[in-house]
C-alpha angles and dihedrals in degrees: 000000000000081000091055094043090057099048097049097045090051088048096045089038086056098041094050085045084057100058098045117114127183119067081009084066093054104044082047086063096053129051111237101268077056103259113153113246124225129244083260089055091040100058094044098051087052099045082048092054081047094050088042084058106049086048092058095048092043087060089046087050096057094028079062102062109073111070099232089056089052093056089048089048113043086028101039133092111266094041093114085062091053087056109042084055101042087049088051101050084050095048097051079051091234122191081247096061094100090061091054100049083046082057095049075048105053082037106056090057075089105080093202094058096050093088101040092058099028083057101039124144127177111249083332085153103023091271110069091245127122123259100271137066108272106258119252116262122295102275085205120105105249119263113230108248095251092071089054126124091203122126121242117198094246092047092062092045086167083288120150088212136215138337122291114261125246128282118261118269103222124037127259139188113255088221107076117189118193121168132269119284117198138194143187132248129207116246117231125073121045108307122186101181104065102090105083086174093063097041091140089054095043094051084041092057089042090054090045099046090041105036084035101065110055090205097066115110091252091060096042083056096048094050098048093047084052097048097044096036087111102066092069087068090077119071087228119103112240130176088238086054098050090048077067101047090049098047088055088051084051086049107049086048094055088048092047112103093186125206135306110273109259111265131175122262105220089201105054102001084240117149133217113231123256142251099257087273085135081031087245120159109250117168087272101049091047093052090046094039089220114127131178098039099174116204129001134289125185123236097239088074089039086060090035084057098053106047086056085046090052096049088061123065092258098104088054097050097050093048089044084047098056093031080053105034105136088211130089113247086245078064091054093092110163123303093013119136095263097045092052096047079052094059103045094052085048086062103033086054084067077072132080108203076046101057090053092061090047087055096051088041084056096238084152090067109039095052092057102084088043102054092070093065119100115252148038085320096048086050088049097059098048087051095052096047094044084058091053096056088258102117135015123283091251110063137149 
């Protein structure tokens, strides 16, 4: 773990090197003896930082896909570095920001990193770290890196991937209640998530301190998905498009609540399914469409998680991106943009401050003529809007 550490704070402090602007433009403008360079030098020396940066978000990317490196990264101690970088590339809008949203991606299928990069605030404490107590180590075995959901650079490719699967065989309610998982939280620092008796006033401070600083994770997100929303009304594939697509996939794994751990059933010797923690496709993963959760996360943050999500403009943008996809559904194949906006909102309608937002966004409306169609996303549709009081509890 010390290696890892290493690795990944000379990396994030790089990165973050590479997005600074100020005294770093001027002395880009001169040689080192303090010669001015020329536009052709110029332009040299800045596509070269690029490359360099590509290059460092590229080795974060892969470093991120194993489990026990996500643990190391989001948990160790120079995560807040990692952050604070990737938040910065995405908030200058780089041509690299859809690497960074497909590293909070690969990250958050560690549930116990889904709160310490969905909250994150920039120094908010003195320290860069978010306004809880970092949660203990993930209690879960860890899953050999082949059976991992988690995006290398050369998988994604700019593909649009496979087929859809097919659509469950039996019906199921699109609300699914599983009890309540706790954990607990170390003691000393500020911790925000302890009382469980003031619950309304703890989830109240977390929206104000993260919706409050424009700077947090969560509102970097939300603005670039804002500014570069109108690339996704071409056909043609652009970086600023697939930071969209990305940051939705972010998105949909930190509002999945997964499923209940499996447990054995002394009467029958029946179990209940698990989490994703083998990536396997239980009826909420399918739904979601994300597969290989590692580890467990209460509800209680799940829930926590979405009504900071429907305060922002993400629930909008997500209905207005599959009511406006130019593509036909045949054309929503796994892990595109609409099938991932499909599966979010599958999972935000388990909410209900975020149904609420699906409702005002008119997510009703616009999934009517889509639940019709043959198929996961036909299914989809008729789940979320179940959820929404749209259609009967029973449907197929």
């Amino acid at each position: 773990k010390t290696g890892h550490g290493d690795v990944i704070g000379v990396l994030s402090a790089a990165l973050l090197a590479s997005t600074s602007t100020g005294d770093d433009e001027d002395s880009a403008k001169t040689t080192i003896d303090g010669t001015p360079r020329t536009k052709q030098q110029q332009s040299k020396a800045e596509k070269s930082a690029g490359d360099d940066r590509r290059l460092i978000c590229w080795t974060i990317n892969n470093l991120s896909i194993a489990y026990e490196n996500k643990e190391a990264i989001v948990l160790g101690e120079h995560s807040a570095t990692l952050l604070q970088a990737l938040t910065e590339v995405i908030k200058s809008n780089l041509p690299e920001t859809y690497l960074c949203c497909i590293c909070l991606l690969n990250l958050t299928f560690l549930a116990d990193a889904i709160r310490p990069v969905t909250f994150y605030m920039p120094s908010s404490y003195g320290n860069g770290k978010p306004p809880y107590s970092s949660p203990l180590r993930s209690r879960s075995a860890i899953v050999p890196a082949s059976n991992s959901s988690s995006l290398t650079i050369n998988q994604h490719s700019w593909s649009r991937g496979k087929p859809p699967t097919s659509p469950l065989s039996r019906s199921r309610s699109a609300q699914v209640n599983h009890p309540a998982r706790t954990r607990s939280s170390p003691s000393n620092g500020k911790n925000l998530w302890m009382s469980e008796q003031h619950e309304g006033g703890r989830i109240s401070e977390i929206c104000g301190l993260v919706l409050g600083n424009s700077s947090s994770l969560l509102r970097i997100v939300e603005r670039m998905m804002l500014t570069n929303a109108p690339f996704l009304t071409s056909t043609v594939q652009s970086a600023q498009g697939e930071a969209v697509r990305w940051a939705c996939g972010f998105i949909r794994n930190v509002t999945y609540a997964g499923e209940p751990p499996a447990e054995n059933n002394n009467g029958g010797g029946k179990k209940r399914r698990g989490g994703g923690n083998n990536g396997s496709n239980t009826d909420g993963s399918i739904l979601s469409g994300s597969t290989g959760r590692h580890g467990i996360i209460s509800n209680e943050s799940i829930e926590e998680v979405c009504i900071l999500v429907s305060a922002t403009e993400i629930p909008r943008l997500m209905v207005q991106f599959v009511g406006d996809s130019p593509n036909k559904t045949l054309k929503w194949t796994k892990d595109s943009l609409e099938d991932i906006c499909m599966g979010a909102m599958c999972n935000m309608a388990q909410s209900q401050s975020s149904r609420e937002a699906l409702k005002r966004a008119g997510a009703v409306k616009c999934l009517e003529k889509i639940e019709g169609v043959p198929g996961i996303h036909g299914y989809r549709a008729r789940a979320i809007r179940c959820s929404l009081g749209a259609l009967p509890l029973q449907f197929g």
